[in-house]
C-alpha positions as CSV (number, residue, x, y, z in Angstrom):
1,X,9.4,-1.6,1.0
2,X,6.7,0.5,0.2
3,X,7.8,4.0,1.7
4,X,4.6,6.3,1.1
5,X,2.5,3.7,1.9
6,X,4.3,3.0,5.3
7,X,4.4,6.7,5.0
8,X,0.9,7.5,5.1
9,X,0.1,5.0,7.9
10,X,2.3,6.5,9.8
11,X,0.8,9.5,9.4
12,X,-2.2,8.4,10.6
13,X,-1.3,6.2,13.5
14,X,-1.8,2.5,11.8
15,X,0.3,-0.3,12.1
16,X,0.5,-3.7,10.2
17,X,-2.5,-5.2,12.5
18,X,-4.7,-1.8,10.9
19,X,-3.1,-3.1,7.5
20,X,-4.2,-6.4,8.0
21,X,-8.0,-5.6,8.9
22,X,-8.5,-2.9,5.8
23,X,-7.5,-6.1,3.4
24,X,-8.3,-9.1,5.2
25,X,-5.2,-10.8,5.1
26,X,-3.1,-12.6,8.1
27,X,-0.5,-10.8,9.7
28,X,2.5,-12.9,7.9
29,X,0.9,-12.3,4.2
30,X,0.7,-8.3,5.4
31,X,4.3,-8.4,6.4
32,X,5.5,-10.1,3.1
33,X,3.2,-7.6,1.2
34,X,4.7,-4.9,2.7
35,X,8.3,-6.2,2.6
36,X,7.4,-7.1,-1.8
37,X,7.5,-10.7,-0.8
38,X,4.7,-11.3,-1.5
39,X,2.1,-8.9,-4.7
40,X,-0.5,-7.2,-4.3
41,X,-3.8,-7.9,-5.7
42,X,-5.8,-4.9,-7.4
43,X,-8.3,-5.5,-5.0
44,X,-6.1,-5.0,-2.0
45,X,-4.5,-1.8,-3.8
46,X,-7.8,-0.4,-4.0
47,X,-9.0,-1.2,-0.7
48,X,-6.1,0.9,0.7
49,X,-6.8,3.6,-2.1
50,X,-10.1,3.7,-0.8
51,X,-9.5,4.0,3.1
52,X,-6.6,6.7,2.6
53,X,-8.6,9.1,0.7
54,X,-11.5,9.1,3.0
55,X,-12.6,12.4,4.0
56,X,-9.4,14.0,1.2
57,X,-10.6,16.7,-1.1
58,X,-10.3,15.5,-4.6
59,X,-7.1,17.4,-5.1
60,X,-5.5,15.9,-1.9
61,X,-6.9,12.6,-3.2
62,X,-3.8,9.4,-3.2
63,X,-3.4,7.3,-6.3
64,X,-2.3,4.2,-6.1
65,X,1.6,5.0,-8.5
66,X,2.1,7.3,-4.9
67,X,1.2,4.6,-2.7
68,X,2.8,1.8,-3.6
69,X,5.7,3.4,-5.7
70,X,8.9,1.3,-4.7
71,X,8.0,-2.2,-4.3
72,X,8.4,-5.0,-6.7
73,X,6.3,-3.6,-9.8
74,X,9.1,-0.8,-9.9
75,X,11.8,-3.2,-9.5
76,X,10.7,-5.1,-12.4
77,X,9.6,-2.1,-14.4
78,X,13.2,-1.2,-13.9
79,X,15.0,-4.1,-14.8
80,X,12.9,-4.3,-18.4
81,X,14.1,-1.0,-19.9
């Protein structure tokens, strides 16, 4: 799970059809995204990257090790060292 992403949509209001629409997915690919079923393009990373830090001042500005920092690509950073 990706807890500052799910975070930061909460924060806003979104939900997983919101998710879905800012990367153009289905709703089961979303889910499995956001459950690390399933990677994340760079495409789709930056897409999110982009609609969070809408309107944020550069110092309030998201990167993308915040947002999606506990799903898979930690996991398998972790299990290399």
């Amino acid at each position: 799970m990706y807890n500052n992403l799910l975070a930061e949509m909460n924060r806003r209001g979104l939900h997983i059809y919101d998710l879905q629409k800012i990367i153009n997915v289905g709703r089961g690919t979303a889910y499995s995204k956001m459950a690390g079923k399933t990677d994340w393009t760079l495409q789709e990373m930056l897409k999110l990257q982009d609609f969070f830090n809408d309107g944020l001042n550069q110092f309030d500005k998201l990167t993308l090790d915040y947002l999606f920092k506990g799903g898979n690509n930690d996991r398998k950073a972790e299990r290399t060292k």
